[in-house]
MARLUMLO-535910 format. One line per 4 residues: number of its first residue (from 1); for each residue x, y, z of N, C-alpha, C. Coordinates in steps of 0.05 Angstrom, whole numbers. Layout:
BEGIN
NUM) X:Y:Z:X:Y:Z:X:Y:Z | ...
***
This chain:
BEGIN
1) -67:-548:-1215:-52:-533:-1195:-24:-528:-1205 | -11:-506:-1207:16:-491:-1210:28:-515:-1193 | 63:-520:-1205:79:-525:-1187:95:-503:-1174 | 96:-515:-1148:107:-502:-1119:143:-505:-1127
5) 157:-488:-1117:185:-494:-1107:191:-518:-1097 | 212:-537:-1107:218:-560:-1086:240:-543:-1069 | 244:-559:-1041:266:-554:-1028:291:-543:-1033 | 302:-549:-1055:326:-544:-1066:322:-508:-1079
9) 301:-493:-1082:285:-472:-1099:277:-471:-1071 | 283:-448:-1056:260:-441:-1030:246:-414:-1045 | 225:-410:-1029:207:-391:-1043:225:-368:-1025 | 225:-339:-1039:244:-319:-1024:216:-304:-1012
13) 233:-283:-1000:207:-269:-989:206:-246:-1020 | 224:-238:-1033:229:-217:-1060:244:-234:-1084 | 230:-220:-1105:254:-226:-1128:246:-209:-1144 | 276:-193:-1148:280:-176:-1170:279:-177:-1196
17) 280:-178:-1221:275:-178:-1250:292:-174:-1264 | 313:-167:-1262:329:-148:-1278:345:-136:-1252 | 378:-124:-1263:389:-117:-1239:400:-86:-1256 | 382:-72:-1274:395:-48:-1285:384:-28:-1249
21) 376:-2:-1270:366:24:-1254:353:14:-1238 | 323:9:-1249:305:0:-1234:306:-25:-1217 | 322:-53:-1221:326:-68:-1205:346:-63:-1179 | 365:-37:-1184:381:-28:-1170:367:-15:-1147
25) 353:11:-1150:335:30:-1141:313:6:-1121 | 306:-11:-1136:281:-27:-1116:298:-43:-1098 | 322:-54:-1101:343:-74:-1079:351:-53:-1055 | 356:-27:-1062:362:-6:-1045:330:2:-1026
29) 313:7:-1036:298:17:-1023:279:-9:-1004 | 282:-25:-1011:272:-50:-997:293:-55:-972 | 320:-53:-968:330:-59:-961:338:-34:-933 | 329:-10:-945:325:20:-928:290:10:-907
33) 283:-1:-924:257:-20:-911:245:-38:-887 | 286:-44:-892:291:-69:-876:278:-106:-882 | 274:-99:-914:268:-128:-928:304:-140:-935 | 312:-154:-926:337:-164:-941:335:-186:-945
37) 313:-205:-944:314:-229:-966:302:-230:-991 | 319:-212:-999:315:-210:-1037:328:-218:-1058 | 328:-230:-1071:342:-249:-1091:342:-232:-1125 | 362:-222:-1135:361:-212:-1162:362:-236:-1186
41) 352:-239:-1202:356:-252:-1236:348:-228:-1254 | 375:-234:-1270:379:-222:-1283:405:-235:-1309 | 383:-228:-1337:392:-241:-1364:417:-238:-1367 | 428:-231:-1359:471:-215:-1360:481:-238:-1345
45) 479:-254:-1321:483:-266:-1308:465:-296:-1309 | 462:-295:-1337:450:-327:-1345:419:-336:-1330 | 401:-313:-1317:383:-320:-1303:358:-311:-1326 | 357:-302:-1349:327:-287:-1369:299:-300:-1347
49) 287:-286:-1340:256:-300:-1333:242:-298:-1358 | 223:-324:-1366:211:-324:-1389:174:-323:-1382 | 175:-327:-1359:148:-326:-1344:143:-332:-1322 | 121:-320:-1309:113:-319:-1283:83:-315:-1279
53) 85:-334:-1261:55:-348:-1258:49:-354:-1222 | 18:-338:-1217:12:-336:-1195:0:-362:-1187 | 10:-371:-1162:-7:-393:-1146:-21:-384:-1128 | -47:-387:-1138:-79:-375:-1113:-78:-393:-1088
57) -68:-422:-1087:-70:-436:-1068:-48:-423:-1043 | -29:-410:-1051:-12:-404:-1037:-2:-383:-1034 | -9:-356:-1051:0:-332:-1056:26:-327:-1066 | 39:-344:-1077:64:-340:-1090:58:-338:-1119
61) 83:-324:-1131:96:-334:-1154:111:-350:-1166 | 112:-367:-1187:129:-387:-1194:139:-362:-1221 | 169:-375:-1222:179:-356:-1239:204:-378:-1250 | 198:-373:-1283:222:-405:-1304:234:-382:-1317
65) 260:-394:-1321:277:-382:-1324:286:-395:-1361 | 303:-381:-1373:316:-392:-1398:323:-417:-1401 | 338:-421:-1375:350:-442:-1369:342:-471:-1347 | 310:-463:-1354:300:-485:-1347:296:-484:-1310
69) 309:-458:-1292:311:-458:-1272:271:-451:-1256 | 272:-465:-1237:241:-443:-1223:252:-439:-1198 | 240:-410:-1192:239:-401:-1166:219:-393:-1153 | 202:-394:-1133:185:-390:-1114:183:-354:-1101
73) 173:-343:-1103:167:-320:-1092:138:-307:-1080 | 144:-293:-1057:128:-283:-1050:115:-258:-1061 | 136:-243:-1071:130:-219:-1080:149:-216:-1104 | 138:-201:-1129:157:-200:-1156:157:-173:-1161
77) 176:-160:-1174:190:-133:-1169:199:-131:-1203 | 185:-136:-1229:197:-142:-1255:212:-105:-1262 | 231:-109:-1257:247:-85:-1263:257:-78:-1295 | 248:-97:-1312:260:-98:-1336:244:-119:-1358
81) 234:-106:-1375:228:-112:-1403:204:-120:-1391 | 185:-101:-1388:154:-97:-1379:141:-118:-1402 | 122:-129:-1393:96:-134:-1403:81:-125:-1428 | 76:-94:-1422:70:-78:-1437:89:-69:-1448
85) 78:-43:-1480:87:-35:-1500:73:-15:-1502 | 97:14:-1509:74:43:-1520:57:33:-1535 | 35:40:-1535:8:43:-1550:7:73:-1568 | 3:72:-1586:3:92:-1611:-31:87:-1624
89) -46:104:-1616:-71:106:-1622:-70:108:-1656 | -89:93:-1668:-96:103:-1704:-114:121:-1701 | -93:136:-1708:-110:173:-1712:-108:174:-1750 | -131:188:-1764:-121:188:-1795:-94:213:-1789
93) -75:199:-1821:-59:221:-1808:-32:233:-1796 | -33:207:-1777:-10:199:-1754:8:201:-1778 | 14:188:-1796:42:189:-1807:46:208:-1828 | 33:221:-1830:39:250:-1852:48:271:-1836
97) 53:274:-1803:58:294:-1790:89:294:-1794 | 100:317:-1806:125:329:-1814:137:338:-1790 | 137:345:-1766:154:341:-1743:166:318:-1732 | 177:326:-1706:188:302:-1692:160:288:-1681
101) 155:266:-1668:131:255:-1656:145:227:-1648 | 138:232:-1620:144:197:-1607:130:201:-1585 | 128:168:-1576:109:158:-1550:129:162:-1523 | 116:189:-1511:127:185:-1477:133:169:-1466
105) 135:150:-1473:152:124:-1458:185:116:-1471 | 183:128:-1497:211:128:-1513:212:159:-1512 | 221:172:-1503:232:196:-1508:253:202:-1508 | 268:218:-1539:290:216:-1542:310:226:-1533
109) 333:224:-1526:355:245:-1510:359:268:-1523 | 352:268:-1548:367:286:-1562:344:307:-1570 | 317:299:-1560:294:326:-1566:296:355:-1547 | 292:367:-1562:296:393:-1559:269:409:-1564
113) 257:415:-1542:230:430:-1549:235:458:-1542 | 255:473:-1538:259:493:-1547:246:515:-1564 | 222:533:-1565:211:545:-1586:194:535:-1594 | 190:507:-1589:170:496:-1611:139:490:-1588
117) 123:489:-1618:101:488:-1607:93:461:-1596 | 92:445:-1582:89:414:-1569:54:413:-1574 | 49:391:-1576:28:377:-1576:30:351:-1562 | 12:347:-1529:18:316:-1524:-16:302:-1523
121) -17:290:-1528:-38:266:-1543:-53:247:-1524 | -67:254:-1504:-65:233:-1477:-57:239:-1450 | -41:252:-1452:-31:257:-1427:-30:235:-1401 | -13:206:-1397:-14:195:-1376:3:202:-1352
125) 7:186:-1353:26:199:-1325:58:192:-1326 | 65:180:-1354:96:185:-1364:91:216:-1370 | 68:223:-1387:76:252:-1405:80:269:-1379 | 69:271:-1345:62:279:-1322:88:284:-1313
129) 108:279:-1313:135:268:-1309:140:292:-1326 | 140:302:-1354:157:316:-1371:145:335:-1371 | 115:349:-1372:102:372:-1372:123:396:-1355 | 124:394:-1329:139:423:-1330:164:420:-1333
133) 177:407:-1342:211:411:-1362:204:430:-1380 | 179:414:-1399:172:420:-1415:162:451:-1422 | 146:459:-1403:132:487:-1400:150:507:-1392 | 182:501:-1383:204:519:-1380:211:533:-1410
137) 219:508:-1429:232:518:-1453:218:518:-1473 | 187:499:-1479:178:509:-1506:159:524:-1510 | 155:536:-1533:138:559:-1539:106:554:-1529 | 105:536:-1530:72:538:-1526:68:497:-1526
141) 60:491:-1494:49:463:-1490:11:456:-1494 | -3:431:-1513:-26:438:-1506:-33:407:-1509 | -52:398:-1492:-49:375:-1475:-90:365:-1489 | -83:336:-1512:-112:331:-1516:-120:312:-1502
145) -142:310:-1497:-154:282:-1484:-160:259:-1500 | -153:238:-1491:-151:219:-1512:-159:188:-1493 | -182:178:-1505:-188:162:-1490:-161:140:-1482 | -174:132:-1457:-190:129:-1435:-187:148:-1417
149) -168:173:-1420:-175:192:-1400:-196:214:-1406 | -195:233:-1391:-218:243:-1402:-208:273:-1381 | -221:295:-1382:-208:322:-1367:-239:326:-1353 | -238:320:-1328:-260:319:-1308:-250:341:-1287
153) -282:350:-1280:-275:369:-1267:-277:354:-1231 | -265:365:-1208:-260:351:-1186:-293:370:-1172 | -311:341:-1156:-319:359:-1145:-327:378:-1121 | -339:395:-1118:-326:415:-1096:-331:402:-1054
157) -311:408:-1052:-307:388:-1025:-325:412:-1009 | -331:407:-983:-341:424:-965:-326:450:-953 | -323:473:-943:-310:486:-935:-300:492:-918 | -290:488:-904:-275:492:-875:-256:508:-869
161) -245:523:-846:-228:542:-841:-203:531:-855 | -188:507:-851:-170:503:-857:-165:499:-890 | -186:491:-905:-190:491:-924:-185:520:-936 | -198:542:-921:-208:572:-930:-167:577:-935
165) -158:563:-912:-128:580:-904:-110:571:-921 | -116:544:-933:-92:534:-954:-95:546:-984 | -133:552:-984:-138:566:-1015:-125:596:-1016 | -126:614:-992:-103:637:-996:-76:626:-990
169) -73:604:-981:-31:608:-987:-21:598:-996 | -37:576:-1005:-21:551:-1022:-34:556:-1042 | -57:548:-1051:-66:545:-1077:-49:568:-1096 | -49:596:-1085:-51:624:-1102:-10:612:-1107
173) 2:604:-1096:28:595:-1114:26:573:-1128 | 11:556:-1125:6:526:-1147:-1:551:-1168 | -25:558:-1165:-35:575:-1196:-18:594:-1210 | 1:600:-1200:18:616:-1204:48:599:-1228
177) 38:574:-1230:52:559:-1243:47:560:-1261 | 64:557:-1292:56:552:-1311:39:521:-1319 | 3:524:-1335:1:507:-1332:1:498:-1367 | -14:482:-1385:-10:476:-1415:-40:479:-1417
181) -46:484:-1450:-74:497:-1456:-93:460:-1465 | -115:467:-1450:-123:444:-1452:-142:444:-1469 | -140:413:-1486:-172:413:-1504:-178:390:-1501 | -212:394:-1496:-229:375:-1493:-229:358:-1513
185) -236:377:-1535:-245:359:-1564:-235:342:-1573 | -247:316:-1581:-238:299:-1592:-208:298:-1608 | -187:288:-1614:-170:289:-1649:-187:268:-1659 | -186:279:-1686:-199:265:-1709:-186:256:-1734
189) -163:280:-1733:-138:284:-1754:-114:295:-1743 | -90:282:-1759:-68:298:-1771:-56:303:-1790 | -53:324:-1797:-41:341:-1816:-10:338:-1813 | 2:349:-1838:38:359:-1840:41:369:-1811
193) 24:391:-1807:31:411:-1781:9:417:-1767 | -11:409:-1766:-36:410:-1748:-44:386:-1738 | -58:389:-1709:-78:373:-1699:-109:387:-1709 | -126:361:-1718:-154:374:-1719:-166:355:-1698
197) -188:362:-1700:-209:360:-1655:-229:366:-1673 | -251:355:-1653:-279:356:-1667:-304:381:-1669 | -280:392:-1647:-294:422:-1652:-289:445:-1676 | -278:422:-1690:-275:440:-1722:-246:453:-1722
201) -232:459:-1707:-209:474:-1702:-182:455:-1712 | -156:468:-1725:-140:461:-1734:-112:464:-1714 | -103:452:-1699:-86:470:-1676:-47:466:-1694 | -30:488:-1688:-5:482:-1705:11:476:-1678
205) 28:448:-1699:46:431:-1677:74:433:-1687 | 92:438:-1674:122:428:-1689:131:402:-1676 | 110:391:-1650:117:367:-1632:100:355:-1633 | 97:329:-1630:66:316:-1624:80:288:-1595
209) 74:291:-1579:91:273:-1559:64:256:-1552 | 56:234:-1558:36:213:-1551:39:199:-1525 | 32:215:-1503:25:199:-1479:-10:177:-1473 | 1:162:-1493:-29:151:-1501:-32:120:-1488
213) -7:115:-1462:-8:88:-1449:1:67:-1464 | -11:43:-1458:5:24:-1467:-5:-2:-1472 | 5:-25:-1486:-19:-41:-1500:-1:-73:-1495 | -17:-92:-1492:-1:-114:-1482:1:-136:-1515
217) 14:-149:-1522:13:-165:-1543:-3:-187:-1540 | -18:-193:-1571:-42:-213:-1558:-30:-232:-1559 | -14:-240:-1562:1:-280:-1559:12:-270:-1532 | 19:-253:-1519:37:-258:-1487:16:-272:-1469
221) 37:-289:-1462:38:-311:-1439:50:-322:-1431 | 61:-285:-1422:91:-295:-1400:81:-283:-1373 | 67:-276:-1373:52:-265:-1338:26:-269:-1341 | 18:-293:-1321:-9:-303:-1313:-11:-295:-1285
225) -30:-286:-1276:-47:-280:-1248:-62:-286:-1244 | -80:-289:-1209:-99:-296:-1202:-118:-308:-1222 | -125:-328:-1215:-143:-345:-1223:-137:-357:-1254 | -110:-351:-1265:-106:-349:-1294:-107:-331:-1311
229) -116:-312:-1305:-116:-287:-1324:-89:-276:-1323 | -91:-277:-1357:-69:-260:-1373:-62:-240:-1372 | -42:-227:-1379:-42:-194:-1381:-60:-184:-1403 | -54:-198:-1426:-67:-192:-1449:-110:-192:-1447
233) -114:-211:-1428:-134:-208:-1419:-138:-190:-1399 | -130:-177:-1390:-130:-150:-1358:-126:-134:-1372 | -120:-130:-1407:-109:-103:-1410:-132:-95:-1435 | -136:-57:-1429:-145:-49:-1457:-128:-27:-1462
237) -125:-27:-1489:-103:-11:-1501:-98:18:-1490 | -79:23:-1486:-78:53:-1470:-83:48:-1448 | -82:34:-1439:-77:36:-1407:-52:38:-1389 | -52:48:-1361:-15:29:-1361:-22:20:-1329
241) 1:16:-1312:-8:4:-1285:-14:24:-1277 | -22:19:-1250:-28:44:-1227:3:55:-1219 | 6:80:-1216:36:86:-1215:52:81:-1227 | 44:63:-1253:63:51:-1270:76:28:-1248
245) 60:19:-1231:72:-11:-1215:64:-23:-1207 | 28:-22:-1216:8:-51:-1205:-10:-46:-1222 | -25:-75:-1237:-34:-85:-1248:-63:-92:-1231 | -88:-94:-1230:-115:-109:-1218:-111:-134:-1225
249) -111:-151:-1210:-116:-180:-1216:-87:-192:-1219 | -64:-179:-1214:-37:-191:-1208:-29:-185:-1176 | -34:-197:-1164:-25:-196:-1134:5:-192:-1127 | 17:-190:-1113:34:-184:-1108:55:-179:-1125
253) 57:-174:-1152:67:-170:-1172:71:-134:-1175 | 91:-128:-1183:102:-101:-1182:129:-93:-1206 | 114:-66:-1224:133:-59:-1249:148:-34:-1235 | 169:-31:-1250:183:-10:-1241:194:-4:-1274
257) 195:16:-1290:182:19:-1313:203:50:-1317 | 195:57:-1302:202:94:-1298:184:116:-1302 | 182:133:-1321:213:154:-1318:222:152:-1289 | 217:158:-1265:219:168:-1237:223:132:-1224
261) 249:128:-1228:246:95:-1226:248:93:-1191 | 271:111:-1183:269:121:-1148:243:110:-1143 | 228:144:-1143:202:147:-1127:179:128:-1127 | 182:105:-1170:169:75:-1156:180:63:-1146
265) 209:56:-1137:218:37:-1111:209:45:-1093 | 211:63:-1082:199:70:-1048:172:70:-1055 | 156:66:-1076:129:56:-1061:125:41:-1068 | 148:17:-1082:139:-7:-1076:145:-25:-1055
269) 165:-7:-1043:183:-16:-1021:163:-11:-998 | 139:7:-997:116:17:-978:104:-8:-977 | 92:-17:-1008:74:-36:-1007:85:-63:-992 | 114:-66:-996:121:-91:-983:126:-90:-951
273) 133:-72:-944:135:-63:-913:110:-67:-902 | 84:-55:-915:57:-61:-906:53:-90:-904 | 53:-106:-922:55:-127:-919:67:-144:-899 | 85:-137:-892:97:-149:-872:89:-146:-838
277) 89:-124:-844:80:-109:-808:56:-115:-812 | 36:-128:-829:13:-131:-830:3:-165:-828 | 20:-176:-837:29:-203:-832:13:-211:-853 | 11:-193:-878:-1:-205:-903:6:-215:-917
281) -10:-241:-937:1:-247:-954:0:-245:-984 | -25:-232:-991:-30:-218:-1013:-38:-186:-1012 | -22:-171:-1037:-30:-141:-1030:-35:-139:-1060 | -59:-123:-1069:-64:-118:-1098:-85:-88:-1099
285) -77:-77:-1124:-83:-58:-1123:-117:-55:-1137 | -133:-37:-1120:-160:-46:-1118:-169:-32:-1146 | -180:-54:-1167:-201:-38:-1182:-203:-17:-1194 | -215:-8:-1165:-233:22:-1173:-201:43:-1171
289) -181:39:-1162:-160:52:-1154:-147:47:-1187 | -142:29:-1192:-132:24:-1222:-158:36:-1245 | -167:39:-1252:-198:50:-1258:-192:71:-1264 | -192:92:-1240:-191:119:-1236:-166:130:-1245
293) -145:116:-1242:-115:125:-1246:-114:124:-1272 | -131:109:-1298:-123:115:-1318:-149:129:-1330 | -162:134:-1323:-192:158:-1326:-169:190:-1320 | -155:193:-1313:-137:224:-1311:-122:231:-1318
297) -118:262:-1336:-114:273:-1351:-80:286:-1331 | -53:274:-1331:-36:286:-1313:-12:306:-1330 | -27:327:-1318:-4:346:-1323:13:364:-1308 | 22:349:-1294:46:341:-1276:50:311:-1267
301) 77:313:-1249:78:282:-1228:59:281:-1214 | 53:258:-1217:37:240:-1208:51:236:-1173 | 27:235:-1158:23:229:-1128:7:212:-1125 | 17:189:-1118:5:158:-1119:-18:162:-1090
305) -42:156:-1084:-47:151:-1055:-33:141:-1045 | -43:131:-1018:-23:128:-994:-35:93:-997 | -9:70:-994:-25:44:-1007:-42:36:-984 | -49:37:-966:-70:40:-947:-98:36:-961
309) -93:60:-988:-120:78:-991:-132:64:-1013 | -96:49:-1035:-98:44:-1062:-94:22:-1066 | -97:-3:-1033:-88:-25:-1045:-110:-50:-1023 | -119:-69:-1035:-124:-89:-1015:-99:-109:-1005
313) -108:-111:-977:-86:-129:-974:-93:-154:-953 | -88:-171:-959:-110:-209:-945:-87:-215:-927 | -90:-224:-905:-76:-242:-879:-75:-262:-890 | -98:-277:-913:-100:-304:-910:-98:-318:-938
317) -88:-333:-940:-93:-347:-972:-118:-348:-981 | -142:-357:-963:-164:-353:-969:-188:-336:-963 | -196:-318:-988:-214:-295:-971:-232:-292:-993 | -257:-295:-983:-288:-284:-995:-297:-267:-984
321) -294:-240:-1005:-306:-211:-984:-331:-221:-1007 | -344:-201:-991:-372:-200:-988:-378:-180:-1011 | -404:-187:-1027:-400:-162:-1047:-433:-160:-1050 | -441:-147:-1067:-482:-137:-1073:-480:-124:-1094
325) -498:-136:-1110:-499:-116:-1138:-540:-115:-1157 | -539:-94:-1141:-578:-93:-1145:-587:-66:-1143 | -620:-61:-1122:-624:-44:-1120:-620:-28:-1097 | -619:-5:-1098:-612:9:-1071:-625:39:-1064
329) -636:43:-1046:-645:71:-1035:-618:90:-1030 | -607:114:-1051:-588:138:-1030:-608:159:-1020 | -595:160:-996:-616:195:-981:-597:210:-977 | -596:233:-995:-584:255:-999:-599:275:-987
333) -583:294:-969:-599:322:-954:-625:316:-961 | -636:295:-944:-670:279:-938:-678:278:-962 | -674:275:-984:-678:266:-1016:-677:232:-1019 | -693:218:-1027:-697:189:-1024:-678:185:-1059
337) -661:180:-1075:-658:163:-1099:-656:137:-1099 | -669:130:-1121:-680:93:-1118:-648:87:-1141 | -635:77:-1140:-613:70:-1156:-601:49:-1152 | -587:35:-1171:-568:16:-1172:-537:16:-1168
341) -536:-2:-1149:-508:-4:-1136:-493:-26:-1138 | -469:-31:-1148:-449:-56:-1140:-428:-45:-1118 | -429:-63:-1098:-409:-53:-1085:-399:-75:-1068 | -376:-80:-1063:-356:-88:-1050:-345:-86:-1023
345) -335:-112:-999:-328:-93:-984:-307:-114:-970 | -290:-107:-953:-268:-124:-941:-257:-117:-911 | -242:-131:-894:-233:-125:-865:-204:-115:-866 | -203:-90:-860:-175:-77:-855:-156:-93:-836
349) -135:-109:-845:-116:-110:-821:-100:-88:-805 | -104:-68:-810:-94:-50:-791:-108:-38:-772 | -135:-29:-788:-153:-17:-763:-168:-31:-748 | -175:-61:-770:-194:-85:-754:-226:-67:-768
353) -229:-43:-781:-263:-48:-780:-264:-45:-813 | -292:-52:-816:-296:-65:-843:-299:-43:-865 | -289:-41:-878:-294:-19:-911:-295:-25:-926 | -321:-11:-943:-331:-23:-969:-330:10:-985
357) -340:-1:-1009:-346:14:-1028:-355:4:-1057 | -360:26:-1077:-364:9:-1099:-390:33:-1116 | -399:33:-1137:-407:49:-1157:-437:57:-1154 | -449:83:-1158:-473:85:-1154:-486:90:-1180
361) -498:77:-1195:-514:83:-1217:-542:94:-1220 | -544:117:-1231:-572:132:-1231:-566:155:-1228 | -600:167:-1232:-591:204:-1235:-591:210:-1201 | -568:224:-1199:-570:235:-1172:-558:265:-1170
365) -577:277:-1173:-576:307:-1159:-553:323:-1140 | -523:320:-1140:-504:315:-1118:-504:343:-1105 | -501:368:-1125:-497:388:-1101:-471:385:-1087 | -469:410:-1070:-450:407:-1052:-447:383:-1033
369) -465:372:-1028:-470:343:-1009:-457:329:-1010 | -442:318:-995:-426:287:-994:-431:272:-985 | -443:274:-954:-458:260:-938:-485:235:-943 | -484:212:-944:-510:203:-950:-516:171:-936
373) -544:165:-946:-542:137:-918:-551:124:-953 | -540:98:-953:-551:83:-971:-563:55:-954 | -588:44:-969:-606:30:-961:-605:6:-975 | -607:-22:-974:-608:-42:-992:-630:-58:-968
377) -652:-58:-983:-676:-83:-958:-675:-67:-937 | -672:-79:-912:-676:-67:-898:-656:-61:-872 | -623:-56:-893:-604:-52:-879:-591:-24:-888 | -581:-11:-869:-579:24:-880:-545:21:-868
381) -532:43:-882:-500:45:-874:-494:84:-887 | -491:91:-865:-474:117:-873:-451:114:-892 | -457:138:-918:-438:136:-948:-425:157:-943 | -406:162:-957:-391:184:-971:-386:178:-993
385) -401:204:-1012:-402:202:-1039:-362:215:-1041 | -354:191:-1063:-326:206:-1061:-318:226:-1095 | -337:213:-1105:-328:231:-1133:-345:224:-1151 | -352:237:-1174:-367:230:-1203:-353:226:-1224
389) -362:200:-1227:-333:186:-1249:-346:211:-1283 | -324:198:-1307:-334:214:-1326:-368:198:-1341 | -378:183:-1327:-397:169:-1347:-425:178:-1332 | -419:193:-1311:-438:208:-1291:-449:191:-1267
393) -441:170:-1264:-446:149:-1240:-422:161:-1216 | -415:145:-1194:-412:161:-1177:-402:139:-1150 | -377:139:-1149:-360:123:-1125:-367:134:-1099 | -371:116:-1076:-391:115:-1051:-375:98:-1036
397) -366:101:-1012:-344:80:-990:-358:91:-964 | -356:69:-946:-368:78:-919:-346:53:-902 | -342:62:-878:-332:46:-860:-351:36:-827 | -351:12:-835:-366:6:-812:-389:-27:-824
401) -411:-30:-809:-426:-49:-824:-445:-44:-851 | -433:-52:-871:-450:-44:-897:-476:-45:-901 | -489:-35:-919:-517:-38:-930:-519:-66:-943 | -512:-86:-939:-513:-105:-950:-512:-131:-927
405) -521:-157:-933:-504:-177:-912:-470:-191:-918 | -463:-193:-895:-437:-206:-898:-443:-236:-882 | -440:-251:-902:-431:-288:-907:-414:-297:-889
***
């Protein structure tokens, strides 16, 4: 068992990380929140945190300091000197490219894409942040996919009047934007001045900007979570948080990273307000929500869901949701598929009724359809198919009593 705070160390309800931009920006917007028991450490002021480690028995954090100090927290806010590290994919190549070239997470003050032809490598959701600066002043932007994202097509929702009324007024000015030329194809190479892709094609770069995520060091073990897992264990290369400010399997733990260090305080300042008015004591960001966020290709800012949508969050120190992972009947527009399902499911403290979800494996015929009843034995629950990931399986959430039993 983790040690707890003694008396003298009370556990806070916040603690900040660092007291630069980002620890500044998150004390402000917490506090617009109406959280004001927040406590800053910060290395300038003799406080360095050298690690932080979750207690499951209790939903806190313990957090040691340089100086031998621990403090107790409910919720952690690390504003400074992340976890992670740009990730720079081994492409053949990478270092014979005769332009400028750096990782969207270091980008330099002094670049100037002006005229030049850009190349970005990944596209996450730092490069999301710079794309239309970008598409103002240089000659030509073109955006590769680079695993783990992938350029998926969305699929087509149902039609409705209101739907019909935003595709003539809104959509026709989004399209009206400049957008960057996309390629599927693999990179395989680089050249002095080309990208090559596996579709045989040589593309010319005077920029190569690598939004290729980010990679944790294998000796760190300075942030442990739930149940003991490492970062270095939660992480595969190229990935980054959800919004760049939650991690799966770190609970109440929260980066603020940047570029847009603002717009992650106020949603982390969301996440903790929920928490509160919710009388929760753990909030983490679900899975399939971390999953999906780094499966996409962003070329623009990033619009986080609403944490409602993108986050679980427990009343109780102790909670066993209910989960199933076997066979299952979907009935699609009266079509029977016999398929395999894991799925998950948990109790909303806000609305009080139960929501699950979780992955559909097998060939399924989708169509315009979204609608479907999934079957496990001899318990049935209305689905909504919500999307087709890129590996052709297929995310499914229903609200109400699941196709499954609950324990």
């Amino acid at each position: 068992m983790t040690q707890t705070p003694g008396p003298a160390e009370p556990c806070r309800r916040v603690v900040i990380i660092g007291a630069g931009a980002g620890g500044r920006s998150a004390q402000a917007a917490l506090l617009a929140a109406g959280v004001a028991d927040v406590l800053m450490l910060d290395k300038a002021a003799g406080r360095e945190v050298l690690s932080a480690r979750f207690d499951d028995d209790t939903d806190t954090w313990l957090l040691t300091t340089a100086g031998g100090e621990t403090f107790g927290a409910r919720v952690v806010i690390a504003a400074y000197r992340p976890v992670q590290v740009p990730w720079l994919p081994d492409i053949a190549g990478r270092d014979d490219f005769l332009g400028e070239s750096f990782h969207a997470a270091r980008w330099p003050p002094n670049f100037e894409p002006a005229g030049k032809r850009v190349a970005i490598i990944g596209a996450d959701s730092t490069a999301g942040h710079y794309i239309p600066q970008l598409m103002n002043s240089a000659a030509s932007v073109t955006v590769f996919a680079h695993p783990p994202r992938r350029m998926v097509a969305e699929l087509p929702l149902p039609t409705t009047r209101v739907k019909r009324w935003l595709r003539r007024h809104i959509r026709p000015a989004a399209d009206r934007q400049s957008r960057p030329a996309l390629v599927r194809a693999a990179v395989t190479g680089i050249t002095p001045s080309k990208i090559r892709t596996t579709d045989g094609v040589d593309r010319d770069a005077d920029a190569i900007i690598y939004a290729t995520g980010f990679a944790v060091p294998d000796r760190d073990q300075a942030l442990i979570g739930a149940g003991g897992l490492t970062a270095r264990q939660a992480w595969d290369d190229g990935m980054e948080p959800y919004f760049g400010v939650a991690l799966h399997g770190f609970p109440n733990y929260f980066l603020i990273g940047g570029p847009d260090v603002d717009t992650q305080a106020r949603y982390v300042a969301e996440c903790v307000d929920l928490m509160e008015r919710t009388d929760s004591t753990r909030i983490e960001v679900r899975r399939s929500s971390h999953k999906v966020f780094n499966e996409r290709v962003y070329v623009r800012p990033v619009q986080p869901q609403q944490v409602i949508s993108a986050f679980d969050l427990t009343s109780g120190v102790h909670r066993d949701d209910a989960t199933y992972e076997g066979a299952a009947m979907l009935t699609l527009a009266g079509a029977e598929h016999p398929v395999r399902v894991r799925l998950a499911g948990w109790l909303d403290p806000i609305d009080g009724h139960y929501h699950w979800q979780g992955t559909v494996f097998g060939s399924v015929a989708l169509g315009q359809e979204r609608t479907a009843t999934l079957t496990v034995g001899e318990r049935s629950a209305s689905a909504r198919i919500i999307e087709q990931t890129p590996w052709g399986t297929h995310t499914v959430a229903g609200v109400g009593a699941p196709p499954y039993a609950l324990s």
